[in-house]
TORDRENLO-994505 format. One line per 2 residues: number of its first residue (from 1); their letters; for each residue y, z, x of N, C-alpha, C. Coordinates in steps of 0.02 Angstrom, whole numbers, m for minus. Layout:
REM residues N
NUM) a) Y:Z:X:Y:Z:X:Y:Z:X; ...
This chain:
REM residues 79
1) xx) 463:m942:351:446:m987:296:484:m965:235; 502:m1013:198:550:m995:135:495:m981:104
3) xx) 556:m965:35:482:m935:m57:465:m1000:m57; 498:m1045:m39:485:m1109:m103:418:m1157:m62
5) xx) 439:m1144:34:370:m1142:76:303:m1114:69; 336:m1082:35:268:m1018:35:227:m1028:m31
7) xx) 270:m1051:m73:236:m1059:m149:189:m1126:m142; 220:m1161:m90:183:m1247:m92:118:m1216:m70
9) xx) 132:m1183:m13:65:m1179:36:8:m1131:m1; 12:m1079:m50:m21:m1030:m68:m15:m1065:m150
11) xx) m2:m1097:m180:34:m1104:m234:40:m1070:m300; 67:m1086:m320:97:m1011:m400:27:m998:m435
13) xx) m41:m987:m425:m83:m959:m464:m105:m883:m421; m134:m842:m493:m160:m785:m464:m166:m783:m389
15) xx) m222:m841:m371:m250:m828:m306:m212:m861:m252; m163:m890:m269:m100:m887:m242:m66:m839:m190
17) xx) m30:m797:m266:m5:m746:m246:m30:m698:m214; m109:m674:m227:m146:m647:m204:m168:m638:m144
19) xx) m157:m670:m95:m165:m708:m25:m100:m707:12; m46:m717:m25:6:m701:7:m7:m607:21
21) xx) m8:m579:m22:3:m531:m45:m60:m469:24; m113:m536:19:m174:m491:54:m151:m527:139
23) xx) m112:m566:167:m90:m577:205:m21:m526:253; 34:m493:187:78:m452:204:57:m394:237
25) xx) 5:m361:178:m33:m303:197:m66:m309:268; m110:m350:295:m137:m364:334:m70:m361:397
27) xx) m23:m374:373:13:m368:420:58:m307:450; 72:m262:380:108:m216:400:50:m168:392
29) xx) m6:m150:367:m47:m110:372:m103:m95:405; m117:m163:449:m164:m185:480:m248:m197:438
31) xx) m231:m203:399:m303:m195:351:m332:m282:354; m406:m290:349:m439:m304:363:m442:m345:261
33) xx) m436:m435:270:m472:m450:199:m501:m408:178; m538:m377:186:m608:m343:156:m580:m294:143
35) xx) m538:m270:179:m531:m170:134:m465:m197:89; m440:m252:121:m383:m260:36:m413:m286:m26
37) xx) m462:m309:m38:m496:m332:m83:m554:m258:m114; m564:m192:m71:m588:m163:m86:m520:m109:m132
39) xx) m463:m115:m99:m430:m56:m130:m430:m77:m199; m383:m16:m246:m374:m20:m295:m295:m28:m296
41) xx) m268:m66:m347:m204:m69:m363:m143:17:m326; m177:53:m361:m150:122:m350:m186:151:m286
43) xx) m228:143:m256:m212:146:m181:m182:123:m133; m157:42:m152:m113:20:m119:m70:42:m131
45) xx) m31:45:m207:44:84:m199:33:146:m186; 6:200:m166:2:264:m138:14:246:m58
47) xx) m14:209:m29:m18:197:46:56:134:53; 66:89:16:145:91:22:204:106:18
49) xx) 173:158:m26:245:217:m47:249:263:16; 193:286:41:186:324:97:240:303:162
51) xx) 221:249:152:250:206:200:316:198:211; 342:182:137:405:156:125:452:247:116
53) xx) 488:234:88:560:276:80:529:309:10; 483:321:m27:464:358:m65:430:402:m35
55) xx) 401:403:8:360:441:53:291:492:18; 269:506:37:201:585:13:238:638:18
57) xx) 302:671:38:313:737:44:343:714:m4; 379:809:m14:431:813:m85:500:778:m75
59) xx) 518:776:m31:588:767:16:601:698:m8; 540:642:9:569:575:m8:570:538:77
61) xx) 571:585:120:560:559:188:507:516:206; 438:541:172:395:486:206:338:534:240
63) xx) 378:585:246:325:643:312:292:700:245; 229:700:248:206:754:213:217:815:241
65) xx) 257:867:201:266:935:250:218:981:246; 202:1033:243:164:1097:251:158:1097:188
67) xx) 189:1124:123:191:1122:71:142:1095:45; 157:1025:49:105:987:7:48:994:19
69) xx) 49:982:85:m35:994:106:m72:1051:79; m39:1107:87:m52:1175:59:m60:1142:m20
71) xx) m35:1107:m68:m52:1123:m121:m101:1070:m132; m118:1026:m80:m158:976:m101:m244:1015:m95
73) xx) m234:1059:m5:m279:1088:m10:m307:1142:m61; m268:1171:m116:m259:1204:m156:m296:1185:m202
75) xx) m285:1125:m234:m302:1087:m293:m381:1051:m282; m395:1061:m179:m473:999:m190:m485:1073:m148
77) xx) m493:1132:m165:m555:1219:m130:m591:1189:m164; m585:1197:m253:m659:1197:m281:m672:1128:m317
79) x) m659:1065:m271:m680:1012:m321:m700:959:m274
């Protein structure tokens, strides 16, 4: 489907885009309406960055290494 398909069918308001948007996810993340409407803005981009070529490790790969984990576990001992 083209943008210009896609804009008719969902059309250019918030809830529009919104639906497209909770449709993609659903697709590459497998998530469920309900938990995309539960995340927060910044948990989705944390779990698409993960995903994508920004990745959770330091590297930029995508793979969290030893490191991090070590400092994540570091930072949540006493909290």
């Amino acid at each position: 489907m083209s943008d210009t398909a896609a804009a008719r069918d969902f059309g250019d308001s918030f809830g529009g885009g919104a639906a497209r948007i909770a449709g993609q996810v659903g697709l590459l993340l497998g998530w469920s309406p309900d938990r995309f409407w539960q995340a927060t803005p910044e948990e989705l981009r944390a779990v698409l960055g993960a995903a994508g070529s920004g990745g959770a490790g330091g590297d930029g790969s995508g793979a969290i290494d030893r490191a991090t984990i070590s400092a994540m576990m570091e930072r949540d001992r006493h909290g």
